[in-house]
C-alpha positions in Angstrom: -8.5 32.7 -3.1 -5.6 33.4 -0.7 -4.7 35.9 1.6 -1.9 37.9 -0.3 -1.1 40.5 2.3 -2.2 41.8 5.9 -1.0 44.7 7.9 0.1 45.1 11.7 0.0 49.0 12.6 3.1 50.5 14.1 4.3 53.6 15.8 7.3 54.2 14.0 8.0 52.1 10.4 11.8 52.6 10.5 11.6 50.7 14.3 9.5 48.2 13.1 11.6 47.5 9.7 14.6 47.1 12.3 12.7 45.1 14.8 11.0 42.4 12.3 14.2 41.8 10.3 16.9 42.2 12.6 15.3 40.6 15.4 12.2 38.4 14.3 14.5 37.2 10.8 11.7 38.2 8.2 13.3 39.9 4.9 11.8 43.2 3.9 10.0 42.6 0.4 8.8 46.2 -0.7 10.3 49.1 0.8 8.2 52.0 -1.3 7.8 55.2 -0.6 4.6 57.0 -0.4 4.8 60.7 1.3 5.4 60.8 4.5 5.1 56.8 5.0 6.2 53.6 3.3 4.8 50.3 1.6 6.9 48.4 3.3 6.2 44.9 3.5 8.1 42.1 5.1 8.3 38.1 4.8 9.5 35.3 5.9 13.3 33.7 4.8 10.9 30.6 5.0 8.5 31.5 2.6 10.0 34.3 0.6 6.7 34.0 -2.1 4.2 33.6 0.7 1.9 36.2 2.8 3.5 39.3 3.3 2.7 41.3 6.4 2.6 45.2 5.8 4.0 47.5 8.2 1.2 50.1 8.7 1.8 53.4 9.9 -0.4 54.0 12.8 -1.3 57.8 11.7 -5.2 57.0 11.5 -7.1 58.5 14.5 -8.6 55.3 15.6 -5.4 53.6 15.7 -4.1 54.8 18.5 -7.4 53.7 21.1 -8.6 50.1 19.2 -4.0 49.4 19.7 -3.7 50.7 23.2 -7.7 48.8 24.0 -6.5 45.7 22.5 -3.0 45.7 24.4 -4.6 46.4 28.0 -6.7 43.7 27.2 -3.8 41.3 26.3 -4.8 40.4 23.1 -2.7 39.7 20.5 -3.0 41.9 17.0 -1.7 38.6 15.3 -0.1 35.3 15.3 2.9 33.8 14.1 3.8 30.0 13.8 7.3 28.2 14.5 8.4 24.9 14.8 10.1 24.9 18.1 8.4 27.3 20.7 10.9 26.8 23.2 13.9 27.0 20.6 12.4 30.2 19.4 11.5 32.0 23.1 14.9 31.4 23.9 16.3 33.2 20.5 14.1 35.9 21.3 14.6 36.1 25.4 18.3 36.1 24.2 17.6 39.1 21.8 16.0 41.5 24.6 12.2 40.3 23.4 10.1 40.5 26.1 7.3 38.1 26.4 4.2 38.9 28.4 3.0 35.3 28.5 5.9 32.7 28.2 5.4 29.5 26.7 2.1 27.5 27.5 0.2 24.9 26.8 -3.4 26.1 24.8 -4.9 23.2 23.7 -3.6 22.2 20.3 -0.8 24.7 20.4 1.9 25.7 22.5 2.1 30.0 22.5 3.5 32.6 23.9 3.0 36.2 23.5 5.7 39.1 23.1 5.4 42.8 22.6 6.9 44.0 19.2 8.4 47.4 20.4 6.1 48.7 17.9 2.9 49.2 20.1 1.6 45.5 19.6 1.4 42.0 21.1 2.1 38.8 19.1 1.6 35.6 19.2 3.7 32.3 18.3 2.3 29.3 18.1 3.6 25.5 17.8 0.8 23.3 16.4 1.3 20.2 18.7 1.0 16.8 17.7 -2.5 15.7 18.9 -2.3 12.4 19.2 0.0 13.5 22.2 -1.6 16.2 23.2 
């Protein structure tokens, strides 16, 4: 078993289609639409086969409260991993992404957390290497 797909809610899909591929790289992989919304999934350049990450509308009634609880608690609705932290922060900084925690040590990873312009946080993590961590 694998995980084939998972979802991140968002205000507004066309923003969040613009924001994860123009600004985060991913490649949209199904753009389909369904009434007033979209299957639209993206993935990474990286992976093109691998887990695709669903933009979901955020219409539901609970949406709104668990995002905005989760937020105002600083907790991130997922987590990404890159190679080079720093190297990406800096790509991103560069880009107008703004981070609410910038790069930091977490034990085995290095993270930092940005807001997606789509009413959630997300991590990036560097797995460090242990034996110098």
């Amino acid at each position: 078993m694998k995980i084939y797909v998972t979802s991140v809610f968002v205000d507004d899909q066309d923003k969040a289609e613009k924001f994860y591929t123009e600004v985060l790289g991913f490649t949209v992989k199904h753009n389909i639409p369904l009434g007033d919304f979209r299957w639209l999934t993206v993935v990474s350049k990286e992976d093109p086969e691998g887990t695709e990450l669903l933009l979901e509308p955020s219409d539901h009634p609970a949406v709104g409260p668990y995002k905005e609880a989760i937020v105002a608690d600083g907790i991130a609705a997922h987590s990404f991993q890159v190679q080079d932290l720093d190297a990406e922060w800096k790509k991103l900084t560069g880009r107008g992404v703004t981070f609410v925690t910038e790069p930091m040590d977490a034990g085995a990873v290095h993270m930092a957390v940005f807001d997606d312009t789509c009413g959630n946080l997300i991590q990036l993590i560097q797995m460090k290497d242990m034996a110098s961590a």
